[in-house]
Every structure is written in structure tokens, then in C-alpha cells.
N, C-alpha and C positions, 0 to 999 in steps of 0.2 A: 532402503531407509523409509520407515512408516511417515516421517515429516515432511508433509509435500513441499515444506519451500525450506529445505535444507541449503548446505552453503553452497552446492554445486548450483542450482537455481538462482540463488542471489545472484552469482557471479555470472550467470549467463545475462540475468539483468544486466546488468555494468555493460558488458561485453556488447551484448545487443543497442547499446546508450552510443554507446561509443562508436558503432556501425553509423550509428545516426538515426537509430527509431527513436520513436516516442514507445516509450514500453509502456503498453497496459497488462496488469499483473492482472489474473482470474482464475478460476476454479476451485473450488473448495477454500474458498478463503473465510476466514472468520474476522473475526475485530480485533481476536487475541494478536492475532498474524502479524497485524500491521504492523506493528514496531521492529518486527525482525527484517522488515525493510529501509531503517533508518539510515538515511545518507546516501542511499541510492536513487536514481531520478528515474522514480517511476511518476510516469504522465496520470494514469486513471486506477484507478481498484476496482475492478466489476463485483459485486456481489450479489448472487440473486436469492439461491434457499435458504442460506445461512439468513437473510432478512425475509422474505416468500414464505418461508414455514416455520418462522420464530412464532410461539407463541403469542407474544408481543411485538409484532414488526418494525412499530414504531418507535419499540426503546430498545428493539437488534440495529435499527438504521442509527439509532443516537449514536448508539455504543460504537457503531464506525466513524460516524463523523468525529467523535470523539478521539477514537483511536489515532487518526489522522492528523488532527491538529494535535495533538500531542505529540505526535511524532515527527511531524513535518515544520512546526511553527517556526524553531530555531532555523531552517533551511530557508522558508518562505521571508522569513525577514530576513536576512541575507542577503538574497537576490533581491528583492527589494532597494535594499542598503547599496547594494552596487550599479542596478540600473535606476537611480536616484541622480 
């Protein structure tokens, strides 16, 4: 499968959550990525080249920060909402 974070990956996420780690997702990850992690509890995103040899670093790092709360907000208020 050319898509490095296909379903069987997601589900190792989950799977490994549930062991009881904190999943940090890495390698080759991009900003597009992010959302195909949504609703899974991943703890960190590493991203180094994809931001390290953006021509722009500054607005490849946006575009993950972005990615992130877009895709995380509805979860982080949540949690939030419940440990409240």
C-alpha cells in the first residue's frame, strides 16, 4: 500500500492507545495527513523534512498547526467539557 498511514496503521494506533501508550505518530508525515488521524488519541505528531526542507518552514509548520486544531478541536473541547 503506497499510503504510509493506511487503515491497518490507524488501527495499530487505537490498538497501541489501548495497551496504554501515548502514541506518537512520525515519519513521513505531512499536514495533509493529519486528519486521517481524526478521533484517534494520538499524544504528539513529529514532523521534521516535511517542515526542515519546506521551502517555506514557516508556513509548512503553520499548515500542521493548522491541520491539528482543525482536526483535534472538537475532541480537545470534549475532554475539556468532561474534566470540567
Amino acid at each position: 500500500n503506497k499510503d504510509k498511514w493506511h487503515q491497518g496503521n490507524l488501527d495499530t494506533v487505537q490498538r497501541l492507545h489501548d495497551l496504554g501508550f501515548k502514541v506518537t505518530v512520525t515519519g513521513g508525515m505531512k499536514a495533509i495527513d493529519i486528519a486521517k488521524f481524526k478521533g484517534l488519541p494520538v499524544y504528539t505528531f513529529i514532523s521534521g523534512r516535511a517542515i526542515a526542507k519546506a521551502d517555506e518552514p514557516a508556513k509548512a509548520a503553520k499548515a500542521f498547526q493548522d491541520a491539528i486544531t482543525n482536526t483535534f478541536i472538537e475532541q480537545a473541547i470534549g475532554q475539556t467539557e468532561v474534566s470540567s
